[in-house]
C-alpha positions in Angstrom: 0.0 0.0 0.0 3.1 2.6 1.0 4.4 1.7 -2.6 1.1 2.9 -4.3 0.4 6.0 -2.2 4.2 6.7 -3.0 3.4 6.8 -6.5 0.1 8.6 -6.2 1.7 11.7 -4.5 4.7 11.6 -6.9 2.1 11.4 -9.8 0.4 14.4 -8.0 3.3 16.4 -7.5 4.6 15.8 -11.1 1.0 17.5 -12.4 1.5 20.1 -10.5 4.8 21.4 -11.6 4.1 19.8 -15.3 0.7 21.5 -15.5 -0.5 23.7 -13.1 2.9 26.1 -12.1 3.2 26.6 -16.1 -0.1 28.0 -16.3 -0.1 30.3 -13.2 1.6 34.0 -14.2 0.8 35.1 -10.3 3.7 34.5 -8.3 1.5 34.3 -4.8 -0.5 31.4 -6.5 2.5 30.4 -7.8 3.9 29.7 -4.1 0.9 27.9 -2.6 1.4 25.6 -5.4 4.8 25.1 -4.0 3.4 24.8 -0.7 1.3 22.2 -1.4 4.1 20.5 -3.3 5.8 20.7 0.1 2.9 19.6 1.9 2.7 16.6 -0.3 6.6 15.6 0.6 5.7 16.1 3.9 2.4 14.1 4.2 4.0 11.2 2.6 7.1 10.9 5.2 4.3 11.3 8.0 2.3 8.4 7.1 1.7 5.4 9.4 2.8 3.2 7.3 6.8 4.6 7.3 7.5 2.9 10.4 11.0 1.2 9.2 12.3 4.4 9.5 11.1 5.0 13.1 12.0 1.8 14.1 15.2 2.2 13.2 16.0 5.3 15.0 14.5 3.4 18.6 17.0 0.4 17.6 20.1 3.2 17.8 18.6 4.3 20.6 18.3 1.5 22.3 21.9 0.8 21.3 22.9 3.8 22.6 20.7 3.2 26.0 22.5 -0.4 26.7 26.5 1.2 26.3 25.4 4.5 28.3 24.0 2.8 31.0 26.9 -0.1 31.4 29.2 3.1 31.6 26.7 5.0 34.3 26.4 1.8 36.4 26.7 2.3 39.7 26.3 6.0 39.1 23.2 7.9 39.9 22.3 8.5 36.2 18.5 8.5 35.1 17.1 5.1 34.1 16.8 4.3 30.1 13.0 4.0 29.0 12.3 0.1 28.7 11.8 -0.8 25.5 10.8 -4.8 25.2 10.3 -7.1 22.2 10.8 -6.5 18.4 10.2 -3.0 17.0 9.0 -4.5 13.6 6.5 -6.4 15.3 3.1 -5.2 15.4 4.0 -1.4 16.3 2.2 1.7 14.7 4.2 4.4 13.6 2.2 6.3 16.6 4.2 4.1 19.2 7.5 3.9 17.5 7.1 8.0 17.3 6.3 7.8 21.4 9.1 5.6 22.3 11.4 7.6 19.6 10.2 10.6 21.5 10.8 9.0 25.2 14.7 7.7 23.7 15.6 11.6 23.1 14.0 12.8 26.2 16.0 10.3 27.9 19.5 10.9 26.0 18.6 14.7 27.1 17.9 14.2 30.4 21.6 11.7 30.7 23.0 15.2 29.3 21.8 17.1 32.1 22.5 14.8 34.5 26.0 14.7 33.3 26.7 18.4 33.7 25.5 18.4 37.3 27.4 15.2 38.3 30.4 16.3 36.4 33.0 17.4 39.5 32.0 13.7 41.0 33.2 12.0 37.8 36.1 10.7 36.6 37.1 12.4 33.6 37.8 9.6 31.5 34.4 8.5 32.4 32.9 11.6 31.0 34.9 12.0 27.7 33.3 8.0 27.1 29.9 9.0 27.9 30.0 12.3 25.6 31.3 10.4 22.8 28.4 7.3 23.0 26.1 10.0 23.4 27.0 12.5 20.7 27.6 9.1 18.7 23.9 8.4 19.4 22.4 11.4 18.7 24.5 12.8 15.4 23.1 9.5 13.8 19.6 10.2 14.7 20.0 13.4 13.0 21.6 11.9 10.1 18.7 9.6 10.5 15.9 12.2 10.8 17.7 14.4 7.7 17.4 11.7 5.5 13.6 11.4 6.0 13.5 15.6 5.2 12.6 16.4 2.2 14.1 19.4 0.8 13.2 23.1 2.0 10.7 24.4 -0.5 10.5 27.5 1.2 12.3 29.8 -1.6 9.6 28.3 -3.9 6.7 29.3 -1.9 8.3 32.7 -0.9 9.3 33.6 -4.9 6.7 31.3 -7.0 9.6 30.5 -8.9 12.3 27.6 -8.9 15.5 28.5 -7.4 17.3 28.4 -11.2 14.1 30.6 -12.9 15.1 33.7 -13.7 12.7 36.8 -12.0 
């Protein structure tokens, strides 16, 4: 079903700029055609049915959680969210985003907690928790990049592409 609804915007967004942008000569309805080109890239990465994506940022996460806390134990560092069974199995996109959304709150919170328990700490100890955790959360921004579709917002602003002249 993702594959066809794929299609179907792609199909949608290809009429727009095929067919309708060519036709308008007003730039303002020029850029809400672009915004709903944008809205169209956007809808599509939002959908339920995207989960992989999601899942795959609560398995780095999870990664992350099981290295950060062997290097916190015996420390008083906050607890990892629990996160039991397999991701692929049976989870919405709703609560891969909730548990995606618990894993950053989490790595935040370790953050914060590492600034106040800093003068307690070894420094060795702290150089190896930054690391795991910048570790963790550059890749879920690489992640979370990936699934971005490019910035329309010159589009919309000008009701031109970026390469049309003005």
């Amino acid at each position: 079903m993702k594959a066809e609804l794929d299609r179907t915007l792609e199909a949608m967004t290809a009429v727009i700029r095929e067919h309708i942008l060519p036709r308008l000569d007003d730039d303002f309805a020029r850029g809400q055609a672009y915004g709903l080109i944008s809205l169209l890239q956007q809808f599509g990465l939002q959908l339920d049915w995207s989960v992989a994506s999601m899942a795959a940022q609560v398995a780095r996460q999870r990664e992350a959680a099981a290295a950060l806390t062997a290097l916190c134990e015996g420390t008083d560092a906050p607890a990892a969210p629990q996160v039991r069974g397999d991701l692929a199995a049976c989870l919405s996109g709703s609560e891969l985003r909730t548990l995606r959304d618990q894993g950053d709150e989490w790595l935040s919170s370790l953050f914060e907690w590492l600034e106040r328990a800093r003068p307690q700490l070894p420094a060795d100890l702290i150089v190896r928790i930054e690391e795991a955790g910048r570790a963790c959360a550059r890749d879920l921004a690489t992640m979370e990049v990936k699934l971005s579709p490019r910035s329309m917002l010159a589009q919309i602003s000008t009701g031109r592409e970026p390469d049309q002249p003005a």
